[in-house]
MDAnalysis code that builds the backbone (N, CA, C; Angstrom):
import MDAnalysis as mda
import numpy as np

u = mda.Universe.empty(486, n_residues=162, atom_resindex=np.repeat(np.arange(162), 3), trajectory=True)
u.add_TopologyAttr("name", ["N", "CA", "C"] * 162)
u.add_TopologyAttr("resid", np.arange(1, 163))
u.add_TopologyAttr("resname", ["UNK", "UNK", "UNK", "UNK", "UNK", "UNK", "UNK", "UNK", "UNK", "UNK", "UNK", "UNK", "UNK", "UNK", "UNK", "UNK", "UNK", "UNK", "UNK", "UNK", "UNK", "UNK", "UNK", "UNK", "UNK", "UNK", "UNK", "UNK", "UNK", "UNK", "UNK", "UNK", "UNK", "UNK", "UNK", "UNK", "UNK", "UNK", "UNK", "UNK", "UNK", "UNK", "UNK", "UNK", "UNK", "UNK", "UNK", "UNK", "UNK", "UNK", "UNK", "UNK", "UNK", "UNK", "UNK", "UNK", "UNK", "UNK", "UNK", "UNK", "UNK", "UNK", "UNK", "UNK", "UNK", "UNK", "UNK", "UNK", "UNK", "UNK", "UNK", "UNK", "UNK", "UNK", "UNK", "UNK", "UNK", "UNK", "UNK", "UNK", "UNK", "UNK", "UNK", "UNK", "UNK", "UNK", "UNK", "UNK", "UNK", "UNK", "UNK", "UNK", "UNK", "UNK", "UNK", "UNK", "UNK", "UNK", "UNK", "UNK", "UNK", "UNK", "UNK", "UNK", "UNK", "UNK", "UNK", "UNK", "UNK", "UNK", "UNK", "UNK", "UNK", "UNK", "UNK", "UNK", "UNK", "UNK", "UNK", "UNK", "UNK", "UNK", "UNK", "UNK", "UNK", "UNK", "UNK", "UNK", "UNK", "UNK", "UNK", "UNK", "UNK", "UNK", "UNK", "UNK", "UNK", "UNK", "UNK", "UNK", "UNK", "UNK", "UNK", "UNK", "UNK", "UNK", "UNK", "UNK", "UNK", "UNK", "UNK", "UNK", "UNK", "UNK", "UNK", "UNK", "UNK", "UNK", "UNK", "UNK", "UNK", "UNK"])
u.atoms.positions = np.array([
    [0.835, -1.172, 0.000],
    [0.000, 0.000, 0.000],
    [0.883, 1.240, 0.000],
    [0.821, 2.206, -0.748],
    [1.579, 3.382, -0.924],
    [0.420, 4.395, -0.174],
    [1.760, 5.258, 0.742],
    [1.196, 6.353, 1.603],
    [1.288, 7.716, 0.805],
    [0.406, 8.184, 1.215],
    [0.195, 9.572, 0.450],
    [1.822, 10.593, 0.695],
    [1.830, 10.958, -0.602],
    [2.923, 12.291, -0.516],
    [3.035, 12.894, 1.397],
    [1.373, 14.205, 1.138],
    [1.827, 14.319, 2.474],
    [1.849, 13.737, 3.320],
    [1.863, 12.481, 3.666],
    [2.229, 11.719, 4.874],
    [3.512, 11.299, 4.931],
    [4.122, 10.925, 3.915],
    [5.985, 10.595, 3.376],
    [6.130, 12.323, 4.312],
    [5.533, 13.112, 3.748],
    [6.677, 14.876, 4.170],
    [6.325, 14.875, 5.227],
    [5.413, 14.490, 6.284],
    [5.041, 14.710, 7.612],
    [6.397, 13.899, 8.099],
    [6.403, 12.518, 7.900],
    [7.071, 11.766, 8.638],
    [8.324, 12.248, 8.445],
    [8.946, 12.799, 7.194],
    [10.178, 13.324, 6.884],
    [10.786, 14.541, 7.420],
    [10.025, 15.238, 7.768],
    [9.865, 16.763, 8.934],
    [10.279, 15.861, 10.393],
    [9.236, 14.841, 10.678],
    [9.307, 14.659, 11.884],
    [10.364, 14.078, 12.410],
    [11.500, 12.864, 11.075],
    [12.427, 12.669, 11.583],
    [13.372, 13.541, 11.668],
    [13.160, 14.293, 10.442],
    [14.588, 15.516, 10.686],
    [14.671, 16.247, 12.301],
    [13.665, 16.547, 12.473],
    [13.132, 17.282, 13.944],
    [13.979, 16.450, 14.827],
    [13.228, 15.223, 15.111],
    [13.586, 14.063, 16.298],
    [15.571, 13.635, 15.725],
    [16.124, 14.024, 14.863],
    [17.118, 13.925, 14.713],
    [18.561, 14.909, 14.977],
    [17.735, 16.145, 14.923],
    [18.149, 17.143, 15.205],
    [18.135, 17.707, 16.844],
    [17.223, 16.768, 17.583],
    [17.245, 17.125, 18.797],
    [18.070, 16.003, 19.995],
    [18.384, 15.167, 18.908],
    [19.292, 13.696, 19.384],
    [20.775, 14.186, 19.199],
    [20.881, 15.069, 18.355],
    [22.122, 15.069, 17.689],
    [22.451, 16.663, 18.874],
    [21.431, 17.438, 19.193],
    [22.017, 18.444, 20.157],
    [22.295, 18.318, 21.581],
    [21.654, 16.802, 21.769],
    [21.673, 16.400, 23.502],
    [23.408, 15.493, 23.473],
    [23.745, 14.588, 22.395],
    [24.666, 13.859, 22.053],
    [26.231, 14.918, 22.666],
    [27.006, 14.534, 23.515],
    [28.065, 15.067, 24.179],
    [28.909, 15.304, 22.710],
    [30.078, 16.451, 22.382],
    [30.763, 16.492, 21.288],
    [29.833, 16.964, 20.176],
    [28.704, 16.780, 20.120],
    [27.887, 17.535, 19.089],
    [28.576, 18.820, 18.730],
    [28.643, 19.080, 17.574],
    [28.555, 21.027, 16.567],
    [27.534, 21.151, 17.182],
    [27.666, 22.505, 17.859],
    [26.959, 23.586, 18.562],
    [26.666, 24.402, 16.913],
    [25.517, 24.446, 16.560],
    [25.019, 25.231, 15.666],
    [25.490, 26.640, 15.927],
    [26.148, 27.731, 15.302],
    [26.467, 29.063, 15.674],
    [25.075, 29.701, 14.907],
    [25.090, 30.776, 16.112],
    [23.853, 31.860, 15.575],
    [24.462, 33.147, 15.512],
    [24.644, 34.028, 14.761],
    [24.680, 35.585, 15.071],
    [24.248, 36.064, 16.167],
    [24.978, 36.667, 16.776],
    [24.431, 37.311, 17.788],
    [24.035, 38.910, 17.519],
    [22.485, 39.156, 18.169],
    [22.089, 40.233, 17.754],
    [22.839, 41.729, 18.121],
    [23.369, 41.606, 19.212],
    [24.684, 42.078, 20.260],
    [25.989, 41.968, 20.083],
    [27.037, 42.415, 19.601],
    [28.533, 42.037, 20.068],
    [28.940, 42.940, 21.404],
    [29.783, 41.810, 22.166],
    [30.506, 41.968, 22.869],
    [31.790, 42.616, 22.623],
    [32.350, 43.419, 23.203],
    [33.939, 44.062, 22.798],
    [33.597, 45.437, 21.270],
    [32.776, 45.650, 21.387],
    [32.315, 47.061, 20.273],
    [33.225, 47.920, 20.472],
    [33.764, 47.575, 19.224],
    [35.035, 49.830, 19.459],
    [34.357, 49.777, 18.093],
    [34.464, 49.683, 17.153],
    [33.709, 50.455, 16.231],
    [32.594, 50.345, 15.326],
    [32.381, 48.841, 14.961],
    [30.946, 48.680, 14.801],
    [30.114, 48.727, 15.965],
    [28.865, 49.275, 15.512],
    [27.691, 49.263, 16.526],
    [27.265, 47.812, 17.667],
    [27.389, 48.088, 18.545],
    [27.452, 46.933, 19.646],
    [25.679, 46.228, 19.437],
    [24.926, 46.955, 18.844],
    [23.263, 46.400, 18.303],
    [23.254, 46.353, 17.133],
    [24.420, 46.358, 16.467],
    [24.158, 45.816, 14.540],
    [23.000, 45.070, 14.394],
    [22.719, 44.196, 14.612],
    [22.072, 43.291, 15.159],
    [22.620, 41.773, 13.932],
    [21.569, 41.161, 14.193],
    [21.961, 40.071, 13.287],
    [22.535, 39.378, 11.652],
    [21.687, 40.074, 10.979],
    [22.097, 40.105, 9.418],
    [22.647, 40.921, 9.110],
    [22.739, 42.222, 9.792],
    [23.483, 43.350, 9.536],
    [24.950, 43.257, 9.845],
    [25.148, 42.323, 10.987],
    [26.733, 41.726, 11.149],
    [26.764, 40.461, 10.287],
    [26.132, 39.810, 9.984],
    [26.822, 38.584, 9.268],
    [26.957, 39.176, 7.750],
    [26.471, 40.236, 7.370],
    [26.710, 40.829, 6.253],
    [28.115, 41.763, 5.966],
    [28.166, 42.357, 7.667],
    [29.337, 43.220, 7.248],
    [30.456, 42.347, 7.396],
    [30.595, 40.915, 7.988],
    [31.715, 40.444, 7.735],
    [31.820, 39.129, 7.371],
    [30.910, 38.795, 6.231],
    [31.090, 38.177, 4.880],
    [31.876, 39.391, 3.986],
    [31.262, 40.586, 4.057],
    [31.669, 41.711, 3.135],
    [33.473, 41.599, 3.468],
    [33.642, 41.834, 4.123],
    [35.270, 42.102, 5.076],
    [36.223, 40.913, 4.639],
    [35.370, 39.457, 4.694],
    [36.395, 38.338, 4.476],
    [36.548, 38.775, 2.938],
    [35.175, 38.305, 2.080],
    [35.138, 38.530, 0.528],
    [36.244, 39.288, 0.362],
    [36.137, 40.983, 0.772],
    [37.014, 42.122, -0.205],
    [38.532, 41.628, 0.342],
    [38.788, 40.565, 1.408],
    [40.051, 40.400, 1.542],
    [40.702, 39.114, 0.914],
    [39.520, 38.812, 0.896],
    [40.188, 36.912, 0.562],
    [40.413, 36.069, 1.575],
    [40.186, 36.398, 2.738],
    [40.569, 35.861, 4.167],
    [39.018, 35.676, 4.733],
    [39.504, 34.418, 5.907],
    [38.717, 33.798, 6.480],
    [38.440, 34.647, 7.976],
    [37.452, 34.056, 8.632],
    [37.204, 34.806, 9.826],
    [38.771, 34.758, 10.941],
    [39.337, 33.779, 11.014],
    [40.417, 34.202, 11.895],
    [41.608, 34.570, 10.823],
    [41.209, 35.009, 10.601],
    [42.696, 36.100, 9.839],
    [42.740, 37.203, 11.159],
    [41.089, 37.544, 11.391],
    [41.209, 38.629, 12.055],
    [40.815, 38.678, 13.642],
    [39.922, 37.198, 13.638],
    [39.392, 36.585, 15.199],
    [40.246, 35.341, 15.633],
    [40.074, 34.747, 16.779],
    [40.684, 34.277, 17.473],
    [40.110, 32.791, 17.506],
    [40.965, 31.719, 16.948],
    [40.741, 30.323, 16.644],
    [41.486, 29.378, 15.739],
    [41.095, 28.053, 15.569],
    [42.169, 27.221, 14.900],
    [41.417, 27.596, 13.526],
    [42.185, 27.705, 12.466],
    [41.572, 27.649, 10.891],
    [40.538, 26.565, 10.830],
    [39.567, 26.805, 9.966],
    [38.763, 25.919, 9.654],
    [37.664, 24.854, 10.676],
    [37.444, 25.591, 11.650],
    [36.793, 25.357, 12.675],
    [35.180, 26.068, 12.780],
    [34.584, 25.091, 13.650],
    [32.963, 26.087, 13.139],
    [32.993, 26.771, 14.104],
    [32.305, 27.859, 13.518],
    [32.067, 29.403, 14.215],
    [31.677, 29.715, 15.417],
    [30.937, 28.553, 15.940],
    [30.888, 28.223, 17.196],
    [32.182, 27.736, 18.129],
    [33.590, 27.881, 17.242],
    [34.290, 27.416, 18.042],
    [35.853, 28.791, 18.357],
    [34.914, 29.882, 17.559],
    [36.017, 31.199, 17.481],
    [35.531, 31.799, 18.901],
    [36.852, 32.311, 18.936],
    [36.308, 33.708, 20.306],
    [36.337, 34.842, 19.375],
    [35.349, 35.762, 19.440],
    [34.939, 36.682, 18.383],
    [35.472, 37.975, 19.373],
    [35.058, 38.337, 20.606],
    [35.499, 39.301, 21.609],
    [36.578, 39.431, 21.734],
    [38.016, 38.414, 21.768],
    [38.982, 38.675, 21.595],
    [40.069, 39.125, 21.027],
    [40.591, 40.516, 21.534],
    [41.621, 41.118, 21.055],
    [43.182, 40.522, 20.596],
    [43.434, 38.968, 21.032],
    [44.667, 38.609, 21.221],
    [45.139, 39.011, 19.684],
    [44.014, 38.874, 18.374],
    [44.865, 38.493, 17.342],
    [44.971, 40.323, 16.688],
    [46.244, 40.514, 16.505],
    [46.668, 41.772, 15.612],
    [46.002, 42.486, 15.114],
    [45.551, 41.974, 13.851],
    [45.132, 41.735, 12.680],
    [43.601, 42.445, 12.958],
    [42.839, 41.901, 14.257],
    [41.612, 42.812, 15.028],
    [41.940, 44.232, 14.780],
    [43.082, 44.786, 15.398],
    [42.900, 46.045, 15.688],
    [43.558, 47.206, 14.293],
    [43.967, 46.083, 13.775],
    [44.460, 47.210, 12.589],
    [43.287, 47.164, 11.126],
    [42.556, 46.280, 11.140],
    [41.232, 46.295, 10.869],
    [40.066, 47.095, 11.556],
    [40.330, 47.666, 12.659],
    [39.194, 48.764, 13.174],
    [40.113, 49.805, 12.987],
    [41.325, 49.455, 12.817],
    [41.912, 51.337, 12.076],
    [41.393, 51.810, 10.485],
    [41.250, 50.281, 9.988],
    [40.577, 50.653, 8.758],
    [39.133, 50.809, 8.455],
    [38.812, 50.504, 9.295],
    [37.188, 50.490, 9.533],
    [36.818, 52.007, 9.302],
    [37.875, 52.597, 10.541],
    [37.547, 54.268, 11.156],
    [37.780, 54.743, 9.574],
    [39.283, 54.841, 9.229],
    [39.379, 55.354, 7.850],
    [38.316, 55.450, 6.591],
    [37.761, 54.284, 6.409],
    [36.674, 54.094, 5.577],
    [35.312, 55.030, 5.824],
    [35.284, 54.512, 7.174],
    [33.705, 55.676, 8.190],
    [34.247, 57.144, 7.497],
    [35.398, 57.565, 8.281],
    [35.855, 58.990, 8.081],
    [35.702, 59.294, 6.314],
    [36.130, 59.110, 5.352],
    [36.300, 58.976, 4.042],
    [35.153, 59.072, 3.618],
    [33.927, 58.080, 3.934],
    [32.577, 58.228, 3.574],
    [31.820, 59.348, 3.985],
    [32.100, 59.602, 5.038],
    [31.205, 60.134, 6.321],
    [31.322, 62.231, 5.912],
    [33.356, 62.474, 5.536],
    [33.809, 63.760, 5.404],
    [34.287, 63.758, 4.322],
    [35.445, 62.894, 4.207],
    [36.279, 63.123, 3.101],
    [35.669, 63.407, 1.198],
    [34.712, 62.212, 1.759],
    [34.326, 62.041, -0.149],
    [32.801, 63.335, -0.302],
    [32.542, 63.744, 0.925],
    [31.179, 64.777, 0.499],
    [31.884, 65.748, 0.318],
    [33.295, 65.848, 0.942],
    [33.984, 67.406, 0.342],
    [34.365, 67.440, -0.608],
    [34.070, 66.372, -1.406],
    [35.118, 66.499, -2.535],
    [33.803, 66.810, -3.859],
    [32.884, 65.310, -3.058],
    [32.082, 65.324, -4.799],
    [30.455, 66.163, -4.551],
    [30.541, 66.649, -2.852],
    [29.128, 67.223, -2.946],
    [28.527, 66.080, -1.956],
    [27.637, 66.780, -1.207],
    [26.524, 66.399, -0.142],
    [25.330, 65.195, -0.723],
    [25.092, 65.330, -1.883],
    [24.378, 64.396, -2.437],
    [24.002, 63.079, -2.117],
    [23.419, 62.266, -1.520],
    [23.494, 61.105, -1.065],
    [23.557, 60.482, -1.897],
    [22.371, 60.601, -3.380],
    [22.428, 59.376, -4.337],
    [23.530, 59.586, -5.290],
    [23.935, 58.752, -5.683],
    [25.016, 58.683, -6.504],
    [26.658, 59.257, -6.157],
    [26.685, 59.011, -4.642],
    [28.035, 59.934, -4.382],
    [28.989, 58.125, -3.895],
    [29.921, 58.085, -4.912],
    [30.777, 57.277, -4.667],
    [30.940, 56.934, -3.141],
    [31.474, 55.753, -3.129],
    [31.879, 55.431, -1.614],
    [32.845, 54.757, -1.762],
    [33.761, 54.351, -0.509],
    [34.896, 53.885, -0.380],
    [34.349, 52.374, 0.138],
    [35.141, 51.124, 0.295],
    [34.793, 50.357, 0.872],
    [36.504, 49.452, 1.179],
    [36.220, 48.119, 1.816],
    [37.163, 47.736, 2.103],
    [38.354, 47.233, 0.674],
    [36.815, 46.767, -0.461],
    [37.247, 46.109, -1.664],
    [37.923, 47.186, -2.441],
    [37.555, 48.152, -2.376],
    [38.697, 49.288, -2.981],
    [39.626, 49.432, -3.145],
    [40.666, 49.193, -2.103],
    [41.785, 48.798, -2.192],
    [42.334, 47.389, -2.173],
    [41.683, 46.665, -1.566],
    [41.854, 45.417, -1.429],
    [41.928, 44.507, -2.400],
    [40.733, 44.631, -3.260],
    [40.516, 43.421, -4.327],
    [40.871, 42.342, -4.175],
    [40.250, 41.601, -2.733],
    [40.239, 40.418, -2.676],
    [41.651, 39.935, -2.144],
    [42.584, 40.939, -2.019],
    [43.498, 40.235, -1.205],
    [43.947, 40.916, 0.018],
    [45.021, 40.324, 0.607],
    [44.851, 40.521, 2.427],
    [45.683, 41.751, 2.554],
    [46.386, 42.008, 1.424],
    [46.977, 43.673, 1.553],
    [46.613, 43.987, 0.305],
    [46.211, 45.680, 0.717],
    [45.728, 46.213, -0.403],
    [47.073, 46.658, -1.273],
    [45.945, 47.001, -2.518],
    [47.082, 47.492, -3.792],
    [48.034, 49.036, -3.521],
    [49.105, 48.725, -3.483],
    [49.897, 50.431, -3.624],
    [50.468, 50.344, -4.814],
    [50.395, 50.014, -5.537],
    [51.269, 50.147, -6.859],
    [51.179, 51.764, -7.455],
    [52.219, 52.371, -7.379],
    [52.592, 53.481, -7.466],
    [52.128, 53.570, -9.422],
    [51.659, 54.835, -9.579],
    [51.039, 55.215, -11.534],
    [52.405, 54.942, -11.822],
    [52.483, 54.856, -13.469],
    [53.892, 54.684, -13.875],
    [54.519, 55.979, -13.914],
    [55.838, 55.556, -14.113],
    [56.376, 57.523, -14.554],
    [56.025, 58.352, -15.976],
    [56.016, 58.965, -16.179],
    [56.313, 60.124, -16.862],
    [57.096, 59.256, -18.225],
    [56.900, 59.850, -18.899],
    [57.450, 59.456, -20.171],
    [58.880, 60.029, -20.128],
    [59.914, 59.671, -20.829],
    [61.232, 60.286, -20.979],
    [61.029, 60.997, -22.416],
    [61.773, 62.048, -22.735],
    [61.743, 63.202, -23.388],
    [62.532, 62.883, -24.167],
    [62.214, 62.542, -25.804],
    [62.871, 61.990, -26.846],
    [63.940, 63.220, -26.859],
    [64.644, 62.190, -27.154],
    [66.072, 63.016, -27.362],
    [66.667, 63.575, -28.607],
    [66.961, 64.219, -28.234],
    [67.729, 65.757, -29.305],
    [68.563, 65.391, -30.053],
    [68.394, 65.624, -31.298],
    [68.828, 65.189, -32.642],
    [70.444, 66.562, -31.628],
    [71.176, 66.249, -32.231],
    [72.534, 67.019, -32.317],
    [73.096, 66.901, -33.088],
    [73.790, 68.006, -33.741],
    [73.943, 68.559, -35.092],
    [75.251, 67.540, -35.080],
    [76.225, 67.033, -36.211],
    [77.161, 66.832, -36.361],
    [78.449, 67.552, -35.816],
    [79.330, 67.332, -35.402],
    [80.555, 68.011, -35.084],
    [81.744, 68.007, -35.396],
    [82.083, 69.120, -36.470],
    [83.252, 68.998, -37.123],
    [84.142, 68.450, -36.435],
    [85.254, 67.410, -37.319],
    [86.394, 66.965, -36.741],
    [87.642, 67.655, -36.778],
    [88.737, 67.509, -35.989],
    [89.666, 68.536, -36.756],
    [90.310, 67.826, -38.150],
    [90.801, 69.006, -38.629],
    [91.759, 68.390, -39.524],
    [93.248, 68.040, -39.277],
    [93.497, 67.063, -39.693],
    [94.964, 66.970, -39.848],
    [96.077, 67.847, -40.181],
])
């Protein structure tokens, strides 16, 4: 006897459920990580970003660098997110990333309305990928030089004579 569709998806909900709640009581279980609507340790993002608004700004941050969350937080590579300390200052790399943070704020905030006008829509912005393009130090490559100044025909110069 074949059971109806929705009764296959009931029962299929219900094991995922009853599986998912076996698998969170189980000692050593992955602790599912959630965003927290709050960060702890705030110097310059907003300490109530809240939830999507932080998992956005630093997807944005890894992307424009090419780097993973502990490039700049505190943990073994490749570990789930539930297993970083996010509050902690130990790693470098934290604090010279909220120097660039400020720079970017400042730039958006003063620098670029003095330049191109108060305008909100359409007024360029700076971001991390700007300089960055995806890698963990940004670009300085200095413009090229100046062209060199073709050089001056000079007349012939008599030799002496013998």
């Amino acid at each position: 006897m074949k059971a109806p569709p929705v009764a296959l998806a009931l029962a299929a909900v219900a094991l995922a459920g009853s599986l998912g709640a076996t698998a969170a009581q189980q000692p050593g279980a992955k602790q599912e990580f959630v965003w927290p609507a709050r960060i702890s340790n705030a110097k310059v993002l907003p300490a109530d970003i809240g939830q999507e608004r932080l998992r956005t700004t630093m997807v944005g941050f890894a992307r424009s660098l090419g780097v993973r969350c502990t490039f700049c937080h505190v943990g073994p590579e490749g570990a789930p997110l539930s297993q970083l300390d996010f509050a902690s200052d130990a790693n470098p790399h934290k604090e010279l990333a909220r120097g660039m943070i400020r720079m970017v704020q400042k730039l958006n905030r003063e620098d670029l309305p003095a330049i191109v006008g108060e305008s909100e829509s359409g007024r360029p912005r700076v971001t991390c990928y700007t300089c960055h393009r995806g890698s963990e130090h940004p670009e300085t490559q200095l413009p090229p030089p100046p062209p060199r100044p073709a050089a001056a025909a000079t007349p012939p110069q008599p030799t002496p004579a013998s």
